[in-house]
C-alpha positions as CSV (number, residue, x, y, z in Angstrom):
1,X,-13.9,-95.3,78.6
2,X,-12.6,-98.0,76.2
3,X,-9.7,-96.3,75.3
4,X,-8.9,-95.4,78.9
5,X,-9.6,-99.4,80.4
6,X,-6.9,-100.5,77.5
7,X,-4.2,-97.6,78.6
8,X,-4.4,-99.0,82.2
9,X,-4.2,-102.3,80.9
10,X,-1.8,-101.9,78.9
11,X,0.6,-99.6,81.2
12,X,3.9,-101.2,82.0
13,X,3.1,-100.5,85.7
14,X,0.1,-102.3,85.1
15,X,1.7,-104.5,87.8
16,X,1.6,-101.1,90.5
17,X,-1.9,-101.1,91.2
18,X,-3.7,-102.0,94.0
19,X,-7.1,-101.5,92.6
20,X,-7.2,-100.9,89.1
21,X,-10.6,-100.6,89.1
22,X,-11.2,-98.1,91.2
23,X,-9.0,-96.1,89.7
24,X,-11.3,-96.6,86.2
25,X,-13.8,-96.0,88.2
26,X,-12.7,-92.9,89.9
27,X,-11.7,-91.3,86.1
28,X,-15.1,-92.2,85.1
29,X,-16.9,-90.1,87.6
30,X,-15.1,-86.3,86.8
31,X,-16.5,-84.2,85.5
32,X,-16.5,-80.3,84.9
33,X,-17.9,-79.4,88.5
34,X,-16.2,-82.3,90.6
35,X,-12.5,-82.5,89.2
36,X,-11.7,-79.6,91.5
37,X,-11.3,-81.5,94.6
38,X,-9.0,-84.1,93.1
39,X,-5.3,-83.7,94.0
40,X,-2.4,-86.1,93.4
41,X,-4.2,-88.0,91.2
42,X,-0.9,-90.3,89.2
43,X,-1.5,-93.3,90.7
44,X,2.6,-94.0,91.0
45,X,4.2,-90.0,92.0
46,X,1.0,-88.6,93.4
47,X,3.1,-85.2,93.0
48,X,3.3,-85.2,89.1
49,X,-0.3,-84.7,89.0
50,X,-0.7,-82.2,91.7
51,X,-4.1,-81.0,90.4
52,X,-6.1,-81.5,87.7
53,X,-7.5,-78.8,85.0
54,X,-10.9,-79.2,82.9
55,X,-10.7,-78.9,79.2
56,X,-14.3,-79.4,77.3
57,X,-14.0,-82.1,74.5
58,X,-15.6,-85.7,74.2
59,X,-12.9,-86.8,71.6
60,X,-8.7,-86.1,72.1
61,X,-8.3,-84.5,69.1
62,X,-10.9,-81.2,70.0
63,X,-9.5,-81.0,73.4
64,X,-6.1,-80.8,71.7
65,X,-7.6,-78.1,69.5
66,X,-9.1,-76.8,72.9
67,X,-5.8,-76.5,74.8
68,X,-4.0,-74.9,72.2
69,X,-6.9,-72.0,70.9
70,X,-7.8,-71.3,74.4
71,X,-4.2,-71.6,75.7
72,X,-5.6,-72.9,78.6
73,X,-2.5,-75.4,79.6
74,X,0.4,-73.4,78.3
75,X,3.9,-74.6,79.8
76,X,6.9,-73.7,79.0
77,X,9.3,-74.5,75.8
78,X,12.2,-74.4,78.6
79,X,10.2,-76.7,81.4
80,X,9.4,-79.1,78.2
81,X,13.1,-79.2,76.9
82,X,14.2,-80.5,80.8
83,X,11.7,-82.8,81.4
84,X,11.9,-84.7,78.1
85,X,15.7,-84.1,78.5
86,X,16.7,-88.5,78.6
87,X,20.2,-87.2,79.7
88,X,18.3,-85.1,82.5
89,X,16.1,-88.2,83.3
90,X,19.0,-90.3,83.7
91,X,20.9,-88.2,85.7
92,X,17.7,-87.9,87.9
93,X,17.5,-91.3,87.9
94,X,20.7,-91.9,89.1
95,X,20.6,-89.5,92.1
96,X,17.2,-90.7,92.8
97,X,19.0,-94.7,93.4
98,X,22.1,-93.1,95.1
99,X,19.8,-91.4,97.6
């Protein structure tokens, strides 16, 4: 919970939220029964986080471990070369101010 308070703190959108807290709050609460009925969840794009997917772990380094064993979250090299694409971004960007 620490770790997550200081990431919304420390966003540079931190600015963007109307209730920070709730939102804490709302993170706080999932768990592996109720995530399910969460949709558009990023508090910015509501469509980047469409859904949300339950990997066990307590700490980030065995749900890393999780993810990658169980193959659970697989996307592709191709979809991960685009999105992290800057020259893609900025093109994006750019069509995204024109429009």
């Amino acid at each position: 919970e620490e770790q997550l308070w200081q990431k919304l703190n420390s966003w540079g959108h931190d600015k963007d939220f109307i209730n920070k807290e709730s939102y804490f709050n709302l993170w706080k609460v999932l768990d592996e029964y109720n995530y399910i009925y969460i949709r558009n969840i990023h508090p910015l794009k509501p469509e980047v986080w469409q859904k949300l997917a339950y990997v066990k772990g307590l700490e980030i380094e065995n749900i890393i471990k999780t993810i990658i064993k169980e193959k659970s979250l697989s996307i592709s090299a191709n979809y991960l070369y685009w999105k992290n694409s800057r020259n893609w971004q900025r093109i994006k960007a750019l069509f995204n101010k024109l429009s």
